[in-house]
N, C-alpha and C positions, 0 to 999 in steps of 0.2 A: 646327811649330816646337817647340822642346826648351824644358821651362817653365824648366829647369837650363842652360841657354844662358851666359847670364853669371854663373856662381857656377863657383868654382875645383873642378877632380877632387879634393883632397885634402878639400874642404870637402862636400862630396857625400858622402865615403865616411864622415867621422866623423858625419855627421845620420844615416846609413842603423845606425851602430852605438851611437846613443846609448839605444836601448831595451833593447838586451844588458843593459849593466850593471842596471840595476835587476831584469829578471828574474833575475841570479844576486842582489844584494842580498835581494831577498824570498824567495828560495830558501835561502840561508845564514839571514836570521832565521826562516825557518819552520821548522828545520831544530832551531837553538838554542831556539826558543820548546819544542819537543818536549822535547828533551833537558832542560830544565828542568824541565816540567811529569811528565817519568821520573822524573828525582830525588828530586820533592817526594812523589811518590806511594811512591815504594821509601824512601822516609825515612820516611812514616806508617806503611808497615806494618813496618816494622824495631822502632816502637816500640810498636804495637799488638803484636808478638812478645815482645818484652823482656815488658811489662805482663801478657801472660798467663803467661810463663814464671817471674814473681815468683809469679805468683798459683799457680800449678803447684808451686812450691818450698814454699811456705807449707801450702799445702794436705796435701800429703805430710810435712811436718816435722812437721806437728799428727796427721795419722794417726798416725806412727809414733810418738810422746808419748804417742796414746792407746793404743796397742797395747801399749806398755811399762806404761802402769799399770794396762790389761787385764790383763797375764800377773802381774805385782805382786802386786794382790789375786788373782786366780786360784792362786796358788801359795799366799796365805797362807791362804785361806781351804781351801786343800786339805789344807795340814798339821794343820789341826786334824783331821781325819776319822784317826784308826788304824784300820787292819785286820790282822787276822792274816795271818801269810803265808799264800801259795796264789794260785791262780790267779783275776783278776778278769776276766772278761770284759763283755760290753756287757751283757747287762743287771745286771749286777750294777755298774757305774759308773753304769747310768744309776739305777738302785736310791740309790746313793750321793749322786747329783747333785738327787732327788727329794727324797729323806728318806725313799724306800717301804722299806726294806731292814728283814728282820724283826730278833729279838734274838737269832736261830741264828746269824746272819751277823759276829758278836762283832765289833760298831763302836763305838769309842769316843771319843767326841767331846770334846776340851781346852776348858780356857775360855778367851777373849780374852786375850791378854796388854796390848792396847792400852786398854780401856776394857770396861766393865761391862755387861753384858746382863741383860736379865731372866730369858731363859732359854737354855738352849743353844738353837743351831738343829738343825734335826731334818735339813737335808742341806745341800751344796756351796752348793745356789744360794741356802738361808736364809742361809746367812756369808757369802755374796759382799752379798747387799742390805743387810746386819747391818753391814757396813765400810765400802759407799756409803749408808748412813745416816746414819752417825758420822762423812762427812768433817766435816774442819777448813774445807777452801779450795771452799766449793760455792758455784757463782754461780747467781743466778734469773735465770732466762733465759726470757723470753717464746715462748710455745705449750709448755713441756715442762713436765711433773711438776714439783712441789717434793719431793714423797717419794716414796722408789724403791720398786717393789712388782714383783713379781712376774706375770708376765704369758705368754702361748701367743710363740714364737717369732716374731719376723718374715715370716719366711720362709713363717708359715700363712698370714699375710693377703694376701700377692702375687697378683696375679691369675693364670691357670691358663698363660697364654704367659710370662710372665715365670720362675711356677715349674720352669715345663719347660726354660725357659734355663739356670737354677743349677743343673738336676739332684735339684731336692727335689721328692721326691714327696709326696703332701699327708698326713700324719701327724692320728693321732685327736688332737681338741681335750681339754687339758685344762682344768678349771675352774681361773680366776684366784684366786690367792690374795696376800693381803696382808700384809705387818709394819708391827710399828709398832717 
């Protein structure tokens, strides 16, 4: 016998379809729960984006300030050096940028217009450390120098894969030298 015997056709067909609905229900919130937990992850890294791309803008704003007051003192410290006309070539700039350049090489060095030295400097890179000695606006800044001294390039202490990256080949060391 039919256990459905006495129960109506219509009433049959809606018991057989009442589990439908909830699989599409849990199928639409599984669906939304996604779509939510999408958003909220493309929303973190939107601003984990922005946050580096401040920090990218700052970063380069301050390079480019310090590159401007690199070329600054670099030009001032360069106009003090006169030389007679003629042709300079590298070692004779790097003669200039040393202080090695004999008294054949008729160089003559101005004095500071800004403040008072005890002596001239003798090349480019003693006037350039002679002008960041004498800033006005210098901050102490934990792990660096308080006073600027003269030192072998960066570029020599690199290790031997890194220098071969930049293209510098390893240059003879000179001995450190100091101002006051």
């Amino acid at each position: 016998m039919n256990a459905y015997a006495h129960v109506s056709p219509s009433r049959i067909k809606r018991h057989k379809r009442r589990g439908f609905i909830l699989v599409v229900s849990m199928s639409v919130l599984v669906i939304l729960g996604s779509l939510a937990v999408a958003a909220a992850i493309m929303s973190q890294g939107n601003l984990r984006t922005a946050a580096t791309q401040v920090q990218v803008t700052s970063a380069l704003s301050a390079a480019e300030a310090g590159m401007q007051l690199a070329e600054s003192r670099l030009s001032e410290a360069a106009r003090r050096f006169v030389v007679q006309p003629g042709s300079i070539n590298g070692a004779f700039g790097t003669a200039l940028w040393d202080g090695t350049y004999t008294s054949q090489d008729a160089v003559s060095v101005t004095p500071n217009e800004k403040f008072s030295e005890s002596s001239l400097p003798r090349g480019i890179a003693e006037a350039l450390v002679s002008i960041h000695s004498h800033d006005q606006n210098a901050l102490d800044v934990e792990g660096l120098p308080a006073q600027t001294s003269l030192t072998n390039s960066p570029l020599e202490n690199l290790p031997e894969e890194l220098r071969a990256r930049t293209g510098s080949a390893p240059r003879r060391s000179r001995s450190p030298a100091t101002t006051a």
